[in-house]
MOPAC internal coordinates of N, CA, C and O (Angstrom, degrees):
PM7 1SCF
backbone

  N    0.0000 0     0.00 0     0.00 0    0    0    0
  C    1.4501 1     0.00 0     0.00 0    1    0    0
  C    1.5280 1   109.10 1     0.00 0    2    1    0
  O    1.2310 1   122.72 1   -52.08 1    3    2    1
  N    1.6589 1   112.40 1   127.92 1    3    2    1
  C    1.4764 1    97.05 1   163.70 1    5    3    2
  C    1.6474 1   141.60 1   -84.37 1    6    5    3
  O    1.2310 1   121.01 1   -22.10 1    7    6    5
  N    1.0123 1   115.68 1   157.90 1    7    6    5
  C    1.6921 1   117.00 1  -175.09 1    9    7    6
  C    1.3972 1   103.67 1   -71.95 1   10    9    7
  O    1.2310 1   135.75 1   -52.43 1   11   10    9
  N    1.2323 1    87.12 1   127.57 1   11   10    9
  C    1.5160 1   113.15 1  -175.73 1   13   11   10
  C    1.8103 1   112.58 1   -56.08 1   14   13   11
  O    1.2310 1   111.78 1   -54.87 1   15   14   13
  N    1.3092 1   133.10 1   125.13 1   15   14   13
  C    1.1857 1   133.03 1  -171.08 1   17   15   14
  C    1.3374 1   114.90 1  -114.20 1   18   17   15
  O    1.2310 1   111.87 1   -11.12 1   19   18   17
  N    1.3185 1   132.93 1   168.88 1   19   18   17
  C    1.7340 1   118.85 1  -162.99 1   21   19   18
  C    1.3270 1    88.26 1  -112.36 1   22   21   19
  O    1.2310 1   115.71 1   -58.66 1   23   22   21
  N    1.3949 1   125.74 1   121.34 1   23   22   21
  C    1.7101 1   139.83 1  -175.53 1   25   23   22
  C    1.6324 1    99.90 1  -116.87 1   26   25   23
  O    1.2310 1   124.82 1   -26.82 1   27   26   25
  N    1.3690 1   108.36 1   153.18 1   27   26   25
  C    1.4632 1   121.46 1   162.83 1   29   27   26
  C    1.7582 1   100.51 1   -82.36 1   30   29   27
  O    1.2310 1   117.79 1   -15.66 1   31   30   29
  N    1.1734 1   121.82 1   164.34 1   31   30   29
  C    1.4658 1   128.23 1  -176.50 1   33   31   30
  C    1.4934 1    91.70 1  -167.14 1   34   33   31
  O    1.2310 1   133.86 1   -58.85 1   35   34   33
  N    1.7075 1    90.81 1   121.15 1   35   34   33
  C    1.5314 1    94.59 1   175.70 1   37   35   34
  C    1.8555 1   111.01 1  -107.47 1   38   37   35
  O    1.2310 1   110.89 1   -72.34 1   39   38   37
  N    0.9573 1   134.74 1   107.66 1   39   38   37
  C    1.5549 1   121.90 1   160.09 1   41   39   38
  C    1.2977 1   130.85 1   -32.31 1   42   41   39
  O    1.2310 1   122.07 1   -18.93 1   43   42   41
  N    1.5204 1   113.64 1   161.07 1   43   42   41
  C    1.0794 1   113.88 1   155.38 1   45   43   42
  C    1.7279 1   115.67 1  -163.93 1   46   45   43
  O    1.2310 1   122.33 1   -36.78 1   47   46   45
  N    1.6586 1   113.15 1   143.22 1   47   46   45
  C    1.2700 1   110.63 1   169.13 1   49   47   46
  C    1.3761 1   141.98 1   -32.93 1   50   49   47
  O    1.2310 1   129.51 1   133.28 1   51   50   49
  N    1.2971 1    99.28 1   -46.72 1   51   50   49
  C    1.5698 1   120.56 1   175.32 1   53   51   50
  C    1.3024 1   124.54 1  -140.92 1   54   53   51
  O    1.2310 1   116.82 1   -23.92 1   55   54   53
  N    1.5289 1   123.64 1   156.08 1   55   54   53
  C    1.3399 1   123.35 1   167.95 1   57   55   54
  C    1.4498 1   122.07 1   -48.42 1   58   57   55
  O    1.2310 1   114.98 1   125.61 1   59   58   57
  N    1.1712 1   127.12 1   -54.39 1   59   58   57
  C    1.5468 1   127.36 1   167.23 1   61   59   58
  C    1.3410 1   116.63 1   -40.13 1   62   61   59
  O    1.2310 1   115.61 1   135.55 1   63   62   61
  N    1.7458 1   125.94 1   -44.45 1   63   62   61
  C    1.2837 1   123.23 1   161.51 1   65   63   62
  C    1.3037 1   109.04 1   -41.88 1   66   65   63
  O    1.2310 1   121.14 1   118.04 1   67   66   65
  N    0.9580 1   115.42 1   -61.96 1   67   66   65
  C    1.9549 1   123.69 1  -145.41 1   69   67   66
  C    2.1134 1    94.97 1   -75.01 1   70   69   67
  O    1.2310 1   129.37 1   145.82 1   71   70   69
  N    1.2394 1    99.55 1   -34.18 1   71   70   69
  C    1.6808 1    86.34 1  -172.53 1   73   71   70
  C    1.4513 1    88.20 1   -89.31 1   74   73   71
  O    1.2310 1   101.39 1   175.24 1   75   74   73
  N    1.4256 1   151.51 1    -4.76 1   75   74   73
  C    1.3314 1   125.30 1  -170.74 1   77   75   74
  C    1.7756 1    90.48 1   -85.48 1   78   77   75
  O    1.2310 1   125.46 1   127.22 1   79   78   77
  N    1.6498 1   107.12 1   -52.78 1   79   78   77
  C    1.6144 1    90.20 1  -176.49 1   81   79   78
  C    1.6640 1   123.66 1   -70.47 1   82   81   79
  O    1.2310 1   123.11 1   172.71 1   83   82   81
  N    1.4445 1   111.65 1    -7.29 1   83   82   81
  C    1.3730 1   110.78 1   149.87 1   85   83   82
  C    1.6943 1   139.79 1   -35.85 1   86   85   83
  O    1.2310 1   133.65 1   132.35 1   87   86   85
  N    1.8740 1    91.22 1   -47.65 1   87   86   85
  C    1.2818 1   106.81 1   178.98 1   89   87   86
  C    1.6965 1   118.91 1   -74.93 1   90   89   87
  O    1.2310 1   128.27 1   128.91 1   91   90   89
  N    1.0043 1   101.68 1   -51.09 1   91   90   89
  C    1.8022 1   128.35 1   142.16 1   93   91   90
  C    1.4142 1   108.09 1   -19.92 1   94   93   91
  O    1.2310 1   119.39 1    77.05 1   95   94   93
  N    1.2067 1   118.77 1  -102.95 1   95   94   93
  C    1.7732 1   128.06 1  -160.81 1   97   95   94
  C    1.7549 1    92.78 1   -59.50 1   98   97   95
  O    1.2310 1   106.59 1   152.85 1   99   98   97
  N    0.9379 1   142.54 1   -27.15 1   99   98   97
  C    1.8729 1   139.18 1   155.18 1  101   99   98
  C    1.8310 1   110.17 1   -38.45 1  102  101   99
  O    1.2310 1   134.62 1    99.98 1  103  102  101
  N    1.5703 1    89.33 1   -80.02 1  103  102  101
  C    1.5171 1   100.09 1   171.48 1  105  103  102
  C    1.7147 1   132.30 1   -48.55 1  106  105  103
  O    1.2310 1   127.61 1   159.35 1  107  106  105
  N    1.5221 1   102.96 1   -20.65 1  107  106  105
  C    1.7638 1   108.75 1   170.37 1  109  107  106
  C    1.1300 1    97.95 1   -97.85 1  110  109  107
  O    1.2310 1   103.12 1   175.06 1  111  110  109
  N    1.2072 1   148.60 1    -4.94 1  111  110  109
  C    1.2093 1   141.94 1  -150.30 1  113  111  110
  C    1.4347 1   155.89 1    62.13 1  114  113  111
  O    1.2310 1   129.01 1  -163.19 1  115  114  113
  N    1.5477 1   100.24 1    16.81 1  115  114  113
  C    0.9092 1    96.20 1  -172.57 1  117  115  114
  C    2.3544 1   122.25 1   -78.02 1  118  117  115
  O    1.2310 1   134.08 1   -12.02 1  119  118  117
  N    0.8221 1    90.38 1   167.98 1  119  118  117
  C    1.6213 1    83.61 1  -176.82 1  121  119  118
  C    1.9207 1   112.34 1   -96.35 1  122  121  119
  O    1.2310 1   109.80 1  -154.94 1  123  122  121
  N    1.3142 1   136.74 1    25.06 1  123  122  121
  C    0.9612 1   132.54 1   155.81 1  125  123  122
  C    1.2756 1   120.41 1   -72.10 1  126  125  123
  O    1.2310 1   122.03 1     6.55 1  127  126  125
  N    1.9242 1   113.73 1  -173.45 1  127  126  125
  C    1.2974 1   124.19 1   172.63 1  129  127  126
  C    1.1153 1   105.99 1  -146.47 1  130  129  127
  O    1.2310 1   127.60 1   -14.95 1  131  130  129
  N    1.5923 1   102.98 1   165.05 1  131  130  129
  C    1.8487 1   105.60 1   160.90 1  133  131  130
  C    1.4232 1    94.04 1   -74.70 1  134  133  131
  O    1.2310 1   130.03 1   -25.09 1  135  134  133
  N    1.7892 1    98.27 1   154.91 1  135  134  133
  C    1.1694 1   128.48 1   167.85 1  137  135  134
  C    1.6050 1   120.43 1  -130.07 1  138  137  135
  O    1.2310 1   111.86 1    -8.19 1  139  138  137
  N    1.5138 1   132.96 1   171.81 1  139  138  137
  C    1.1864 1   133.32 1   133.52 1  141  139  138
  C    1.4379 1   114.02 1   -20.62 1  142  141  139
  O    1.2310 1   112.07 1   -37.56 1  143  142  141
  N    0.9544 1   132.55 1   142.44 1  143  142  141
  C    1.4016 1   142.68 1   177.21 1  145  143  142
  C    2.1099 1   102.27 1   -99.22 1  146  145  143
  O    1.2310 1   132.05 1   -87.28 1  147  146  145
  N    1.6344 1    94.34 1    92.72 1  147  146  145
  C    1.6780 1    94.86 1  -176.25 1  149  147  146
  C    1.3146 1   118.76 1   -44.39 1  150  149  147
  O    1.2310 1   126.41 1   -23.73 1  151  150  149
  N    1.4298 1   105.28 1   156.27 1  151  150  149
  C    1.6683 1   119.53 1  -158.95 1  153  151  150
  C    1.6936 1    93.08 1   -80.64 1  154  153  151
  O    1.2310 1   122.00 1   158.33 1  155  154  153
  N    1.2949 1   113.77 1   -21.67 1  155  154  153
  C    1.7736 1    98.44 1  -175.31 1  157  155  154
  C    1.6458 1    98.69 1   -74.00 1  158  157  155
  O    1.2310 1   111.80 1   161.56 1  159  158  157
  N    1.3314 1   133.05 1   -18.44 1  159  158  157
  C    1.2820 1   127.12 1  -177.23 1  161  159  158
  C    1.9181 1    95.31 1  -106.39 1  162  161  159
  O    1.2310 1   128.23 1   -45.42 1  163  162  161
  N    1.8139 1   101.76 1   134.58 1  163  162  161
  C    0.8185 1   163.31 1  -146.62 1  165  163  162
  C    1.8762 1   111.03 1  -104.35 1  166  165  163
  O    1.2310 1   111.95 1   176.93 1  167  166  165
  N    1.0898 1   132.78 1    -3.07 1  167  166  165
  C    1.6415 1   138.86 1  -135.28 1  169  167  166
  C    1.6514 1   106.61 1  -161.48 1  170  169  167
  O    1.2310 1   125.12 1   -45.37 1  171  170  169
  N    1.4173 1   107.77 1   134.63 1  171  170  169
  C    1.1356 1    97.40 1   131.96 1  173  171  170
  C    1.6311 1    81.08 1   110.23 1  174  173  171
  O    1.2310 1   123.56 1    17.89 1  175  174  173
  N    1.8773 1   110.78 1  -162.11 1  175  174  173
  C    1.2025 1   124.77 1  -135.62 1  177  175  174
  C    1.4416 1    88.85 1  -115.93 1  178  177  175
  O    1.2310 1   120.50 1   156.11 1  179  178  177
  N    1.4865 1   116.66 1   -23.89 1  179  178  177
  C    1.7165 1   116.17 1  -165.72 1  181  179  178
  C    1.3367 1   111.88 1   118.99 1  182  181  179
  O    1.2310 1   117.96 1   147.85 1  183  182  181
  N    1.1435 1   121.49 1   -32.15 1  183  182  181
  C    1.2193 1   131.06 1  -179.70 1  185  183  182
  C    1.4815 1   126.34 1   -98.58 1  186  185  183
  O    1.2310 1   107.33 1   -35.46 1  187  186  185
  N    0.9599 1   141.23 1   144.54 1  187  186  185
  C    1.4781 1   132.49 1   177.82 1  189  187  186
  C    1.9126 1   112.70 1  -167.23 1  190  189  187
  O    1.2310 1   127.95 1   -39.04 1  191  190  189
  N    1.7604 1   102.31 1   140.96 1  191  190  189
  C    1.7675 1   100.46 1   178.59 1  193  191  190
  C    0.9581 1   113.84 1   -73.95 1  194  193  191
  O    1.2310 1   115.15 1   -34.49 1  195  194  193
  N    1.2839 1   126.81 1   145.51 1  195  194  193
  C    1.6370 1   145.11 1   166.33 1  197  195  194
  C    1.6627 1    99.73 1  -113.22 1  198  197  195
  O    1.2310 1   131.42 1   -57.14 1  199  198  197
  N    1.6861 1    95.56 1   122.86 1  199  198  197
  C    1.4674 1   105.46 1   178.06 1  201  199  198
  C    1.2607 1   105.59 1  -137.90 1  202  201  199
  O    1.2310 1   117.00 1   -11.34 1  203  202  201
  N    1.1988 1   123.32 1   168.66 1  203  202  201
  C    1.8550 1   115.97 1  -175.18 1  205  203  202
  C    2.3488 1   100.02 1   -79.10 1  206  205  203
  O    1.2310 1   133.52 1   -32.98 1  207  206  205
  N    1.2274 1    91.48 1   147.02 1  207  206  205
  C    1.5339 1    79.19 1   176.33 1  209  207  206
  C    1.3813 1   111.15 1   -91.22 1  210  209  207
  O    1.2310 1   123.52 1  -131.79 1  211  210  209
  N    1.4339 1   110.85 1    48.21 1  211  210  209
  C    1.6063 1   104.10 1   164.31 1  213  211  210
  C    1.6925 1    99.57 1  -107.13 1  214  213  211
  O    1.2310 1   108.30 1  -175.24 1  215  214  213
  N    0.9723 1   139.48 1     4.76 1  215  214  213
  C    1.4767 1   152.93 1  -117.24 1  217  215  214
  C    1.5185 1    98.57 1  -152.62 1  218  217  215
  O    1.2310 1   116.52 1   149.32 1  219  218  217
  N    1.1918 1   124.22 1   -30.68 1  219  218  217
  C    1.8669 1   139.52 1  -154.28 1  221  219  218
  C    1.9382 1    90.47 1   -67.13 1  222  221  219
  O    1.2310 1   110.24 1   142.60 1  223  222  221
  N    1.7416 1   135.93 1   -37.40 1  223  222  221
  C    1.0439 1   110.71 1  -179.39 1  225  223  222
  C    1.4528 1   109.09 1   -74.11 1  226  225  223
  O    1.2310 1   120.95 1   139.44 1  227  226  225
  N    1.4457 1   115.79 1   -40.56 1  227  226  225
  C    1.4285 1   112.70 1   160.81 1  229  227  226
  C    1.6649 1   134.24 1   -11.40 1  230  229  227
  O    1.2310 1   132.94 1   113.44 1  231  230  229
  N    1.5768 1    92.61 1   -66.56 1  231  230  229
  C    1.1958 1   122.69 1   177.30 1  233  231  230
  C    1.6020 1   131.34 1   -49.22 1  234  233  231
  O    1.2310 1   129.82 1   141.03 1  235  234  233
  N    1.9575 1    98.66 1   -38.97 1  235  234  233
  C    1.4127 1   111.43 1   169.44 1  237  235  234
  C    1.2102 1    97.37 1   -73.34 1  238  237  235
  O    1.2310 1   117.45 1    98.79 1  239  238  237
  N    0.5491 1   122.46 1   -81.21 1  239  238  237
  C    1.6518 1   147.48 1  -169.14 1  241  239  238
  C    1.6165 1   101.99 1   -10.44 1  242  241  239
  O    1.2310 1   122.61 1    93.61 1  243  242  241
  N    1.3506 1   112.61 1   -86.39 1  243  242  241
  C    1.7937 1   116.23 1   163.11 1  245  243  242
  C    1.6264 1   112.73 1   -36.91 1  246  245  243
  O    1.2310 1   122.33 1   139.45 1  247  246  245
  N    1.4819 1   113.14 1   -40.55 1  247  246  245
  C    1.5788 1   115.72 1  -176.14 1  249  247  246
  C    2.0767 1    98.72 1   -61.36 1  250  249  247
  O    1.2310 1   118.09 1   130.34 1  251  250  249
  N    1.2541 1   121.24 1   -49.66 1  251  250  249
  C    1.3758 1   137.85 1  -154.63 1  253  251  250
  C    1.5012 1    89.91 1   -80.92 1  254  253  251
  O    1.2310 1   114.70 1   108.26 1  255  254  253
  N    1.6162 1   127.66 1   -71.74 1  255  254  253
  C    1.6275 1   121.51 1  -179.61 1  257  255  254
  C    1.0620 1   126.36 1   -56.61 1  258  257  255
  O    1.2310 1   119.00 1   169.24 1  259  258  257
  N    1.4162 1   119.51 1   -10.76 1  259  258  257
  C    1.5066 1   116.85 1   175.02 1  261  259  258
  C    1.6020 1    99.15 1  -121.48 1  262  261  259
  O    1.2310 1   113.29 1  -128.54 1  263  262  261
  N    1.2721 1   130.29 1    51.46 1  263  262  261
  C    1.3949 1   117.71 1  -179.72 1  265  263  262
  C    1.4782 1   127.77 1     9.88 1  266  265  263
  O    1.2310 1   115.05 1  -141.11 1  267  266  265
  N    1.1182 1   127.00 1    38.89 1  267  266  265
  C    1.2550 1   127.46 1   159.20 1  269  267  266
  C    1.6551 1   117.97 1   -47.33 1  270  269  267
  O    1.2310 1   132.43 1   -42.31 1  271  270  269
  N    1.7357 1    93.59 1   137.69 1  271  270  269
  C    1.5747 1   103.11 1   178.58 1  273  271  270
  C    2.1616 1    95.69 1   -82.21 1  274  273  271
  O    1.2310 1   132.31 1   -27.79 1  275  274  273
  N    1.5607 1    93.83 1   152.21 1  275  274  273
  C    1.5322 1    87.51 1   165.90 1  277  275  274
  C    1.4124 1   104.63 1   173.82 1  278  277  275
  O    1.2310 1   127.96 1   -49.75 1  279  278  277
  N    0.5866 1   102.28 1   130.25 1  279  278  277
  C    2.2379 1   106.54 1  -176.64 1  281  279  278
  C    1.2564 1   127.23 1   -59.81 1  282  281  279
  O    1.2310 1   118.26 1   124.45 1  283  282  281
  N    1.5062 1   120.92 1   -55.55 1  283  282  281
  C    1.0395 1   123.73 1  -177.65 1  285  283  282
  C    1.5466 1   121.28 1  -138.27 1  286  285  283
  O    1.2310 1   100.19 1   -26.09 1  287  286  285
  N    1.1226 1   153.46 1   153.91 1  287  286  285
  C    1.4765 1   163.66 1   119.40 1  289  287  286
  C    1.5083 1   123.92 1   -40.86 1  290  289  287
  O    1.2310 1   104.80 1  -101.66 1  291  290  289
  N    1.5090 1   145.70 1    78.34 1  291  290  289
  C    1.4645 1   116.21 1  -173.27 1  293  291  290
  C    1.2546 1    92.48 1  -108.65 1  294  293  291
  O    1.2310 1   125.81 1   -15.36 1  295  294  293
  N    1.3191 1   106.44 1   164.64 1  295  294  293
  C    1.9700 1   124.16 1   138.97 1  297  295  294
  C    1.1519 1   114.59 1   -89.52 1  298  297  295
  O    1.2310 1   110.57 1   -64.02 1  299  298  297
  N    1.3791 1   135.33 1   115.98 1  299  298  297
  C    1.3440 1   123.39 1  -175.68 1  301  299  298
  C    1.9720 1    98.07 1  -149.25 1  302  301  299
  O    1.2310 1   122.15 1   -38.63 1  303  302  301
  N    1.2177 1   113.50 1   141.37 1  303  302  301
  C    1.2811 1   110.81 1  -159.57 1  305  303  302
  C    1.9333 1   108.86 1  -108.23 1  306  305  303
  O    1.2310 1   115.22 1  -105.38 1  307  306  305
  N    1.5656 1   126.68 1    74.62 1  307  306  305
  C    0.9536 1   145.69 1   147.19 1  309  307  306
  C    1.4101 1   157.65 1   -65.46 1  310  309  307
  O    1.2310 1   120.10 1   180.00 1  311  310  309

């Protein structure tokens, strides 16, 4: 089993959200993915990004200039 690491995880309402900023966070570069949407989170479409949280101002940042829809921001260590 691997040791659990502390990740940013972004939500989202719907599938169309989550693959549009998919296509998005690819094209800026960032190095995350969609994932399962973890069982401690509660929200959302099922789906959700996992990115390293050194990356998380990054992350607003592309989320804020490109108006992306998206629910939540966590730190959660998975």
């Amino acid at each position: 089993m691997r040791p659990k690491k502390l990740q940013c995880i972004i939500t989202f309402q719907t599938t169309t959200e989550a693959m549009k900023f998919e296509e998005i966070a690819k094209a800026e570069g960032l190095k995350g993915r969609l994932i399962p949407l973890p069982t401690v989170i509660a929200a959302g479409c099922g789906l959700a990004w996992k990115e390293d949280p050194k990356d998380k101002v990054l992350l607003e940042r592309v989320l804020k200039e490109r108006n992306l829809l998206y629910d939540k921001i966590y730190e959660l260590e998975i």
